[in-house]
N, C-alpha and C positions, 0 to 999 in steps of 0.2 A: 388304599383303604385307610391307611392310620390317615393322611390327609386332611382324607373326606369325612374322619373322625373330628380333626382337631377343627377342621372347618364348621362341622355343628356344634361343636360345643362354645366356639368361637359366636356363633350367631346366637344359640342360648344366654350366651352371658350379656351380648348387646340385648336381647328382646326384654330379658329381667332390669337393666336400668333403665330401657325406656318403659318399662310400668311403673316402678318405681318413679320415673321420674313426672311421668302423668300424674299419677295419684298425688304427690306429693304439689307440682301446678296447682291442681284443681282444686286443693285443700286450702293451698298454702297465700298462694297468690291468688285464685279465683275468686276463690270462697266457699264452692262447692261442700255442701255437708250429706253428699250420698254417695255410700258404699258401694252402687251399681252405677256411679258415675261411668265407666267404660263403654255401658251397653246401654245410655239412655239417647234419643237424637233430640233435637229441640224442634217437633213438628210446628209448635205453633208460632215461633217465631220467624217470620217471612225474612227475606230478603240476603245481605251478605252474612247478617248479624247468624241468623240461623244456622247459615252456610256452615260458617268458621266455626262457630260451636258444635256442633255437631261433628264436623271430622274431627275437630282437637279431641272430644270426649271419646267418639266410638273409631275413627278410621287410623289416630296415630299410634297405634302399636298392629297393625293391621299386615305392614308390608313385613316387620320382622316376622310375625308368627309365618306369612306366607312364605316366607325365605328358608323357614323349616322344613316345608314339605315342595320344596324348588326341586325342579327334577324328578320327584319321585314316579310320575307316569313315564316321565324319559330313561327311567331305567328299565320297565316293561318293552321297551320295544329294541335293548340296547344288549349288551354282552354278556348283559346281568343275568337276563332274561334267558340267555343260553344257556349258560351255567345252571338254570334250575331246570331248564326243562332235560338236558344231560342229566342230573341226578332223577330225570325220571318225574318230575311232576309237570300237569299239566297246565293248560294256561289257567284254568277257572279256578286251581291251586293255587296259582302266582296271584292274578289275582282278588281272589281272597285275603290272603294274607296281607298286599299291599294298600286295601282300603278298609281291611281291620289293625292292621297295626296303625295306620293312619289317623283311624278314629280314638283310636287309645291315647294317642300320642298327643292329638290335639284334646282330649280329654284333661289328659295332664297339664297339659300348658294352661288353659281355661280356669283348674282347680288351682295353681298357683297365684295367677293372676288375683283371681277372687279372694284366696287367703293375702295376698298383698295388700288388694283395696282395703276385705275388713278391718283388718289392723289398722293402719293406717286413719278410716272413719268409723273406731271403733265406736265410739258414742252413739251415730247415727245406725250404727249395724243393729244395734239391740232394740231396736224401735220400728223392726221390718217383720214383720210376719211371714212365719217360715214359708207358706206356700207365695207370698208375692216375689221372694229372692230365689226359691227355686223353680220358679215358672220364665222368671228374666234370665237367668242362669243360662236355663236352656233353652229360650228362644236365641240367647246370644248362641250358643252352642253348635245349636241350628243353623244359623246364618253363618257362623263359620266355614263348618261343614260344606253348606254347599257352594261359596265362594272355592273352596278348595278344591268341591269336588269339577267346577267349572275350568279351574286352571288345569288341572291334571285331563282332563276332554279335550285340552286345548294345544296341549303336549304333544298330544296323536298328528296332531297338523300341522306343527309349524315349531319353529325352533324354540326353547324354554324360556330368552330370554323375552320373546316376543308374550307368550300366555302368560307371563309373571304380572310384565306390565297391563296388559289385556284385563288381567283379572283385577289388578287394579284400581283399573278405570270404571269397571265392573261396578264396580264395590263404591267408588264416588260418584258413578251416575246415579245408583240405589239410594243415594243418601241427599243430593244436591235437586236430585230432579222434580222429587214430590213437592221439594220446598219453594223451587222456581213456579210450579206449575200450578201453587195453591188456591187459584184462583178460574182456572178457563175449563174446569171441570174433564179434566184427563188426566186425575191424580189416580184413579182406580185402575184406569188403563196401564199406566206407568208401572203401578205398584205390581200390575202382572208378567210384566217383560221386566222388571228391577225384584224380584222376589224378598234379596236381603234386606229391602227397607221393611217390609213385615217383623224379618227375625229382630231388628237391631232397634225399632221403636218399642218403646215400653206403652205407648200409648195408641199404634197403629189401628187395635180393633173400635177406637174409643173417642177417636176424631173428627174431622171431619174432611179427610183425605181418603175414607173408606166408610163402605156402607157397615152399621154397626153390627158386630156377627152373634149372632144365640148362643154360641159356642167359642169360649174365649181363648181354647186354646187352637181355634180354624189355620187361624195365622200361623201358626208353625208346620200344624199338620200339612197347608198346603207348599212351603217350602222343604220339608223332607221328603211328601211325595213328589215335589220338582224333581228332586237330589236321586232318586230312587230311579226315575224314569231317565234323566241323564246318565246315569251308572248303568242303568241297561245297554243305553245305544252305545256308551262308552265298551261295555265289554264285548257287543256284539263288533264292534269295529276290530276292538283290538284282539279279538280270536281269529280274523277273516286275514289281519295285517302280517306284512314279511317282519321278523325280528333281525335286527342287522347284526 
């Protein structure tokens, strides 16, 4: 346990320089003068150009934050999981707890990140309106969310290190694909089987990668009701599963 303690705290302090160390690129050496630099993609820019901008701004501090919540479905089905249901709670107990403390946790990570950025593009921060930075906020939040919640689904079947990467890759098809694909008219298709490109564009409903929505906050709403319905089959699997 202390280990598995000093092992997160270990990956906290890598996941804080590499924001740090983003923010301060994209300021310093890019040029970047916005605060939500993390959570913006560059849809209109085609080609490699897009590409690389795009993960540098939103995908590279991605696999730390995911390295936080590594494992945590694999302890639902593991010794852990014995241990609690011995003290007598049940599995929709377990978890419960495990994808409420999950969502706090990456709450937290999320709210620091963001105080990182502002500081940092303090000038640029005071010149956002509050409902544009808390609607990006948590569209980012949102696509968090269900990248994490996709890795932990994935846990259930196959070994961690395998869903870690999985989820990964997840999360760069979401981001690479809409922008390969801007042209042969199957960027809306994509955008439904890649959900996180929704949460992690700033400009998704506004493009011309998706039909324009009357409701501008559709785009999120339909990746937490994705996240929702995952988390169901998710629990029904993992009530029905042997714990080892």
């Amino acid at each position: 346990m202390l280990c598995n303690n000093l092992n997160k705290q270990g990956t906290y302090v890598v996941l804080l320089c590499a924001v740090l160390f983003q923010a301060l690129a994209g300021k310093y050496l890019i040029g970047y003068e916005s605060p939500l630099m993390f959570c913006e993609l560059e849809p209109h820019i085609s080609g490699a150009s897009g590409i690389v901008l795009s993960l540098m701004k939103v995908y590279f501090v991605v696999p730390f934050i995911l390295l936080i919540f590594w494992g945590g479905a694999g302890n639902l089905i593991s010794g852990y999981a014995v241990l609690e249901i011995v003290r007598n709670k049940s599995r929709y107990h377990i978890i419960g707890n495990a994808f409420s403390g999950a969502a706090a946790q990456l709450a937290m990570i999320v709210t620091a990140e963001v105080l990182i950025f502002f500081l940092i593009f303090h000038q640029a921060a005071g010149e956002l309106k509050t409902e544009v930075w808390l609607q990006e906020i948590f569209r980012y939040y949102s696509g968090l969310f269900f990248v994490t919640i996709i890795m932990y689904f994935l846990e259930l079947f196959t070994d961690m290190t395998v869903s870690f990467i999985i989820a990964n890759l997840y999360f760069i098809l979401s981001v690479v694909l809409p922008i390969l694909l801007n042209s042969d008219g199957k960027n809306r298709f994509i955008g439904l089987l890649f959900p996180a490109y929704y949460a992690f564009s700033n400009d998704a409903g506004k493009s011309n990668f998706y039909a324009v929505s009357d409701f501008p906050m559709s785009d999120i709403l339909y990746v937490i009701g994705l996240a929702f319905l995952v988390s169901i089959v998710f629990c029904r699997i993992y009530i029905r599963s042997d714990i080892i």
